[in-house]
C-alpha positions as CSV (number, residue, x, y, z in Angstrom):
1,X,-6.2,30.7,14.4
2,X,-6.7,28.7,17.6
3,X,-9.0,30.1,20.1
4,X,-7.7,30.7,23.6
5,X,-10.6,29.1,24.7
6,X,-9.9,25.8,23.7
7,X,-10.2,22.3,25.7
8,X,-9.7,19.6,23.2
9,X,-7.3,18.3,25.3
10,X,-6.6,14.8,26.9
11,X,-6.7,14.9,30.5
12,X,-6.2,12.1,33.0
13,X,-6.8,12.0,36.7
14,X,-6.4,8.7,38.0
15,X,-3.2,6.6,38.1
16,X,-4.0,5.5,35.1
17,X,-5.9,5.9,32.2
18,X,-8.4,3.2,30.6
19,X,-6.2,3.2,27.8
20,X,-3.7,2.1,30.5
21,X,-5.5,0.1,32.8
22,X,-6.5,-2.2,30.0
23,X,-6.2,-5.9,30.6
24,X,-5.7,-6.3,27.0
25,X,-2.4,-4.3,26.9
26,X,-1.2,-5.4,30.0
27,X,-1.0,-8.7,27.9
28,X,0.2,-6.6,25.1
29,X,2.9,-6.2,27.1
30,X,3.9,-9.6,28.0
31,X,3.5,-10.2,24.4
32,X,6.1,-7.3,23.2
33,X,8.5,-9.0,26.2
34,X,8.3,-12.6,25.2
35,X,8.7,-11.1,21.0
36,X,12.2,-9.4,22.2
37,X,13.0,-12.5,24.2
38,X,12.6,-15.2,21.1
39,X,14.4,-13.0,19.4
40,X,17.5,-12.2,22.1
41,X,16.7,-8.6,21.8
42,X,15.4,-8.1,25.5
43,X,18.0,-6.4,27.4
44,X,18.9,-6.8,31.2
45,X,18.5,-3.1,31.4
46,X,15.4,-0.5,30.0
47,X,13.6,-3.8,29.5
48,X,11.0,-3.2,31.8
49,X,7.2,-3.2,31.7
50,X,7.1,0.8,32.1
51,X,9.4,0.8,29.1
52,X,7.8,-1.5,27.3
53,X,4.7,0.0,27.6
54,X,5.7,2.9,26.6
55,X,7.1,2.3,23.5
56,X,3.9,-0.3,22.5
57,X,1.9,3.0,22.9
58,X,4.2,4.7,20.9
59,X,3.5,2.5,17.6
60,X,0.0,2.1,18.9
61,X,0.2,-1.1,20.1
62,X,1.7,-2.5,17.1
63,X,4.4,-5.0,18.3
64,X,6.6,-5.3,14.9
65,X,6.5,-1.3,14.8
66,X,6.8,-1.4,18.2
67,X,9.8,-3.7,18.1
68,X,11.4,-1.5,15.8
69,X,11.1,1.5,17.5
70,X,12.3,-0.3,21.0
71,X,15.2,-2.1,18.9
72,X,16.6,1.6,17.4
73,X,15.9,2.9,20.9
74,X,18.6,0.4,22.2
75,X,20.7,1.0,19.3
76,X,20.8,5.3,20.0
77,X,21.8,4.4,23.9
78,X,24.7,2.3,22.3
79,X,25.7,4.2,19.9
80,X,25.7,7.9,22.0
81,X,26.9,6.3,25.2
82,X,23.8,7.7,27.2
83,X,24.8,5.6,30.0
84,X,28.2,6.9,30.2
85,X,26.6,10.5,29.7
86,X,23.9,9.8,32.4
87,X,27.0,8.7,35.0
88,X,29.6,11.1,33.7
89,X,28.5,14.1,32.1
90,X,29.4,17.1,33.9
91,X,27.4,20.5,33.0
92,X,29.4,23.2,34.2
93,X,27.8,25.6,32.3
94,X,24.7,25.2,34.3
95,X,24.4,28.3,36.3
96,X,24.7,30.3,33.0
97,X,23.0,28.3,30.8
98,X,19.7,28.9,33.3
99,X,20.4,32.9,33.4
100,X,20.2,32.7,29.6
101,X,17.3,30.1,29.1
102,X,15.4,29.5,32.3
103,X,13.7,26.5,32.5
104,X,13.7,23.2,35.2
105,X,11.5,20.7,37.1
106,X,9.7,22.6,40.2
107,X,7.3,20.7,41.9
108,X,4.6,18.3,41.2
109,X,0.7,18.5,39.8
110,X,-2.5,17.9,41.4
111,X,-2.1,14.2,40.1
112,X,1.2,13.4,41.4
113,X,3.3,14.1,38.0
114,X,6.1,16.7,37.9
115,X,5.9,20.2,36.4
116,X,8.0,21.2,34.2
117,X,8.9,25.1,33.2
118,X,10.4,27.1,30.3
119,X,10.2,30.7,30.2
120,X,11.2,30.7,26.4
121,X,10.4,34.8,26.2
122,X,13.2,35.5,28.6
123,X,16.0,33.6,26.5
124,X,18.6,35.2,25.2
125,X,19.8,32.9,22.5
126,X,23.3,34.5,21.8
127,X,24.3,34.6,25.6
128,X,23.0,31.3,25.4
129,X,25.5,29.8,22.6
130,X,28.3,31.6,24.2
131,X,27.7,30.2,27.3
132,X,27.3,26.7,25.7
133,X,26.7,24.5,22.6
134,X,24.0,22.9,21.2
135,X,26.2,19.1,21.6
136,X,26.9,20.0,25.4
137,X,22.9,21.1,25.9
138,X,21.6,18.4,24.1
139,X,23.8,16.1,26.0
140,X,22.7,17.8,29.5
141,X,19.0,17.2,28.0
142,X,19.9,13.1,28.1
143,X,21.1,13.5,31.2
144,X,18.0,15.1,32.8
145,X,15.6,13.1,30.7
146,X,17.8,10.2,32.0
147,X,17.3,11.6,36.2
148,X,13.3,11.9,35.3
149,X,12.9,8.3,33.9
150,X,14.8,6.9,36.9
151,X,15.0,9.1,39.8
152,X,11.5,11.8,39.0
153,X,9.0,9.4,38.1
154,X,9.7,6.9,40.8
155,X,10.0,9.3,43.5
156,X,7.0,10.7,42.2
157,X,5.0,7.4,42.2
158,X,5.9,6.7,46.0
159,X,5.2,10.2,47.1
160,X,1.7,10.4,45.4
161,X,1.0,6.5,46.2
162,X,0.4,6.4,42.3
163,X,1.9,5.2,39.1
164,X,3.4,8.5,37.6
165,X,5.5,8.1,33.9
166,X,4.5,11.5,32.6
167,X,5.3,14.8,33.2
168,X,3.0,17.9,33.0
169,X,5.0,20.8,30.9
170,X,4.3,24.6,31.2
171,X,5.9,27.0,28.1
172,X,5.8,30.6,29.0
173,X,6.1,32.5,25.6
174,X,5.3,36.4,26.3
175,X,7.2,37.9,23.7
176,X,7.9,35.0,21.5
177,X,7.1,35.2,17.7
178,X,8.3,34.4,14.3
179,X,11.8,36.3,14.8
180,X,13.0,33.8,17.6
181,X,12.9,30.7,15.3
182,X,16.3,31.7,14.2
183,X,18.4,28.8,12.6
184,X,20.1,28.0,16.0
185,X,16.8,27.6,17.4
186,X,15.7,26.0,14.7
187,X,18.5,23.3,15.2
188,X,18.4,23.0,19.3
189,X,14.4,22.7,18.7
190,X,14.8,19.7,16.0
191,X,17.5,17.7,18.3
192,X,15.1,17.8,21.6
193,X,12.6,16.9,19.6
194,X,13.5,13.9,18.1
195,X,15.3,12.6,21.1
196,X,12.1,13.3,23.3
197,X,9.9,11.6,20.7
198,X,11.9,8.8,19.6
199,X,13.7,7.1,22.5
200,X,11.6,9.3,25.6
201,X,8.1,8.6,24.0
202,X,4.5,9.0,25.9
203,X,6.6,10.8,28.3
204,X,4.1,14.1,28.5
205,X,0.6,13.8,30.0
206,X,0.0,18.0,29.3
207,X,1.6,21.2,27.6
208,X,0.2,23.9,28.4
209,X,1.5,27.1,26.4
210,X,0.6,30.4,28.0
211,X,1.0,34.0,27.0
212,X,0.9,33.1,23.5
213,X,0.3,36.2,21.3
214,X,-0.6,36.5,17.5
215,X,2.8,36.2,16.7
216,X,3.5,33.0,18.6
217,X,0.5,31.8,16.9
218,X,1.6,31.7,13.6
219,X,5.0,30.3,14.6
220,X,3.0,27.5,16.6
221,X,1.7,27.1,13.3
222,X,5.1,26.2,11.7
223,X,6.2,24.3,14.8
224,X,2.9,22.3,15.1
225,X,3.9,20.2,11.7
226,X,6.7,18.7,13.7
227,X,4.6,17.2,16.3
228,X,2.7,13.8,16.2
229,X,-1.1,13.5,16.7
230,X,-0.7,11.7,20.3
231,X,1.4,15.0,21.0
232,X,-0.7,17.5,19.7
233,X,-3.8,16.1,21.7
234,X,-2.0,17.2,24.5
235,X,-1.0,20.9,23.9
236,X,-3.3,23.3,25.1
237,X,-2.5,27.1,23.7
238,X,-3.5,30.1,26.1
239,X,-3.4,33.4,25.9
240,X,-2.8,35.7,28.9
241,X,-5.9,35.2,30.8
242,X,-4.2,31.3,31.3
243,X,-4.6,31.1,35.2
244,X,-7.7,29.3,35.8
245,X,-6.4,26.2,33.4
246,X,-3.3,26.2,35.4
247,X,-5.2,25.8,39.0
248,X,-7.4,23.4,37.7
249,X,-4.0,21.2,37.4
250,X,-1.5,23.1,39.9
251,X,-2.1,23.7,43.4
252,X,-0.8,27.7,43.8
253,X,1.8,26.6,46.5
254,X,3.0,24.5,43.7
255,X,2.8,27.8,41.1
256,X,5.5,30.2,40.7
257,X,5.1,33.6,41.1
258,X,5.6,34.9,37.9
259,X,2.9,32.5,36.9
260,X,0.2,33.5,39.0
261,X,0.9,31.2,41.9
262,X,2.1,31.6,45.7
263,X,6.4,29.8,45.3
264,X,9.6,31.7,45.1
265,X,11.9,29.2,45.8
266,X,13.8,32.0,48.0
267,X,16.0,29.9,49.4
268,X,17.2,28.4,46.4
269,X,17.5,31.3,44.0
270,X,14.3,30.7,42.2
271,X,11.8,28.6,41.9
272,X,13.3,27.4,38.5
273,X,16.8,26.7,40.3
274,X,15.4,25.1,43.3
275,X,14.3,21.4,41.3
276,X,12.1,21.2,44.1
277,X,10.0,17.6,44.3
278,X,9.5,14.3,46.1
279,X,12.9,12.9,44.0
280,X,14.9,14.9,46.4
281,X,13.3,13.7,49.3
282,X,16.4,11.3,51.7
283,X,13.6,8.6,52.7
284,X,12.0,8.0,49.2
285,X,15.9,8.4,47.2
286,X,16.4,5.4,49.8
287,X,13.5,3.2,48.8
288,X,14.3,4.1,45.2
289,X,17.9,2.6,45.6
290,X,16.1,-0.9,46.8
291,X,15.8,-2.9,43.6
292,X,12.3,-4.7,44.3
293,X,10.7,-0.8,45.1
294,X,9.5,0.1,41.6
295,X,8.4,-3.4,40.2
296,X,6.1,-3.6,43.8
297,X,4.7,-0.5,43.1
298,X,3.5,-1.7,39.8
299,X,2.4,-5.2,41.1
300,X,0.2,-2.9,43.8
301,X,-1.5,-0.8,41.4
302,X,-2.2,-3.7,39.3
303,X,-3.8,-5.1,42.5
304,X,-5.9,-2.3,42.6
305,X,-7.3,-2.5,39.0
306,X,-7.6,-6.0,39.6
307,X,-10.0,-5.5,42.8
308,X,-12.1,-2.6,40.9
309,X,-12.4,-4.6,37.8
310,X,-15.5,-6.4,36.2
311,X,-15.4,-10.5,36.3
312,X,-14.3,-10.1,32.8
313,X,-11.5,-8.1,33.3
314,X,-10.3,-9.9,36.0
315,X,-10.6,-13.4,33.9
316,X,-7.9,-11.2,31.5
317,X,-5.8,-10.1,34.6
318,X,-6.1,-13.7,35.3
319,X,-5.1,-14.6,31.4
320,X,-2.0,-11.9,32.4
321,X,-0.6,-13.9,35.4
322,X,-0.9,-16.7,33.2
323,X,0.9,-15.5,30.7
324,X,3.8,-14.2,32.5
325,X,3.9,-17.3,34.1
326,X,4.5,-19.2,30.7
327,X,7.0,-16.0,30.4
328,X,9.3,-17.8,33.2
329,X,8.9,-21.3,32.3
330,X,10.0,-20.2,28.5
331,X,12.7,-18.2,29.9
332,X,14.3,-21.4,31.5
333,X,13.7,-23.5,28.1
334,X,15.2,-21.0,26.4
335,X,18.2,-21.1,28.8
336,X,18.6,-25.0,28.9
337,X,18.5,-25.0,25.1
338,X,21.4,-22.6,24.5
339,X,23.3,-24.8,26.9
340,X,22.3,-27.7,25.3
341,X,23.3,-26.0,22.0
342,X,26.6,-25.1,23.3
343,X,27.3,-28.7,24.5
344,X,26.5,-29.8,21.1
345,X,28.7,-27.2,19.2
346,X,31.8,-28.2,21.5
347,X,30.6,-32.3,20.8
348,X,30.4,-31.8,17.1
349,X,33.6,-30.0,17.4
350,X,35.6,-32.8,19.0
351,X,33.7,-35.5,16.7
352,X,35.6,-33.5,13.9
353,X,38.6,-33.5,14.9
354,X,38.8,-36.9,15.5
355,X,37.2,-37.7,12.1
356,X,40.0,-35.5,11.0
357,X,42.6,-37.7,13.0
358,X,40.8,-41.0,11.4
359,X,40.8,-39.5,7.6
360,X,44.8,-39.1,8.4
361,X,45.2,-42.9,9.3
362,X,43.5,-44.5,6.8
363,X,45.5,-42.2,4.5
364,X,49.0,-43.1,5.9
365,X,48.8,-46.9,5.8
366,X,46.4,-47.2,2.3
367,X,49.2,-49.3,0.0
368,X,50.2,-48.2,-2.9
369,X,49.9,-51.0,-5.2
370,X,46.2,-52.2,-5.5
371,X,45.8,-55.7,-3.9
372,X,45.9,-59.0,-6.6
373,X,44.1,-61.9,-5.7
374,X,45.8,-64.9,-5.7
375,X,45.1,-68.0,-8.5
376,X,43.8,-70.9,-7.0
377,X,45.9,-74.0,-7.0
């Protein structure tokens, strides 16, 4: 049985981590780029370094498994129309949906990141499947996951002046045991998951489960054999005496109530109906909508590891610059040569048909008698 006590948990509390900051894997990166570029798998969209990165950690740096995982990532937007669910998707259901399960973003950590809530004890599974489906939840899930990736995160980077791509989770389960992991659950629990850890990956920085009583426990034991490694290092089980972990990470302004901290989110029906955070902030929703935001917030943190860092570091930052350079130049190439290939197609094309025209000729005026030579005299 896991102790409530227990720490063996990553926590990071820069921008950053090492892991992160790494010029190795910032070259990594360009790497995994120029792999899906030679191969014309690099789209115009989700292409980006973040992205990248994300899915290189993912397969631990690995770049065919890493391709693979990126390529069926692309193939799952495609194929489920995210973007058209992202754009379109209407959750009417909403209100009633959060009466039966409530859960939402509220606010931000001590490190920038947002918090997200569940109160899984207070759902009412039944109310919560006549209210909705799992289809219309799980496509509501996209749809939010989608708004974190590119409204949250950003807003959240500008706001705390740091590179946030993670989010920090709380799961209230007072109450929750063995008889809640009904089949429906069962189902809504396996859908999240694998969307969250296939196509949404390195996407949580902490869980921390609180009120967790022996009968959670031995369903956390059960649920546990679902979750990676990387995931697992970040799940931190509590019991009810789970405050003091929470403020180490939350400020208590930033802390519901009804988890030991000072919000109530009175004016917008509850802290967990509010989606209170920097991402709905009018001046930073602004700089989001200007294209060149995001890629110059990541060009100033890497300035800032670049400053801080050792001369050998900063001969691989160098190698980095370098290296995206090469990037351009074999962007170009690659474009001239598929013109160039095009021009030749549409040659080679016309030099048939006129081969074509010449075979016809030679076939319409070839005699049909073979030619005698004539005796001398």
């Amino acid at each position: 049985m896991m102790q409530e006590t227990d720490r063996d948990i990553h926590i990071s509390d820069g921008t950053m981590n090492k892991e992160e900051q790494s010029p190795n894997n910032e070259e990594m990166v360009e790497a995994f780029r120029n792999l899906l570029l030679l191969h014309g798998h690099l789209p115009d969209k989700h292409g980006d370094h973040n992205t990248l990165r994300r899915f290189l950690k993912m397969r631990d740096f690995d770049l065919e498994k890493s391709k693979e995982a990126f390529l069926n990532y692309m193939k799952w937007r495609v194929d489920y129309k995210v973007d058209l669910i992202s754009q379109k998707f209407k959750f009417e259901e909403y209100g009633e949906v959060k009466k039966h399960y409530p859960h939402g973003f509220h606010k931000v950590d001590k490190t920038g990141r947002p918090i997200y809530i569940e109160r899984l004890g207070m759902t009412d599974l039944n109310a919560f499947l006549k209210a909705t489906t799992i289809e219309r939840y799980v496509n509501y899930h996209i749809k939010e996951q989608e708004k974190t990736m590119s409204l949250r995160y950003p807003a959240c980077s500008i706001a705390s002046d740091k590179h946030v791509s993670s989010t920090t989770t709380i799961l209230d389960v007072s109450g929750v045991g063995m008889s809640n992991f009904s089949k429906p659950a069962r189902s809504l629990f396996m859908e999240i998951q694998k969307i969250d850890s296939n196509y949404y990956p390195e996407t949580l920085h902490r869980l921390f489960v609180v009120n967790a009583s022996s009968g959670f426990r031995m369903l956390w034991l059960a649920l546990k054999t679902f979750l990676d490694a990387r995931t697992l290092a970040k799940v931190q089980v509590l019991g009810p005496n789970y405050l003091g972990e929470l403020l180490e990470a939350i400020e208590p302004s930033n802390l519901p109530t009804f988890l030991g901290g000072n919000c109530t989110c009175s004016d917008h029906g509850g802290c967990l109906f509010s989606d209170e955070g920097p991402w709905n902030d009018p001046g930073i929703k602004e700089k989001i909508e200007e294209p060149s935001t995001i890629e110059d917030a990541h060009s100033e943190t890497m300035d800032k590891v670049s400053e801080n860092a050792p001369a050998n570091q900063k001969e691989s930052l160098g190698k980095v610059m370098i290296t995206m350079e090469k990037y351009a130049a074999l962007k170009t190439a690659v474009k001239d040569s598929q013109k160039r290939i095009e021009m030749l197609e549409i040659s080679l094309h016309e030099t048939k048909k006129v081969l074509i025209g010449l075979a016809e000729i030679i076939e319409a005026i070839q005699p049909n008698q073979p030619i005698t030579k004539c005796k001398p005299v």
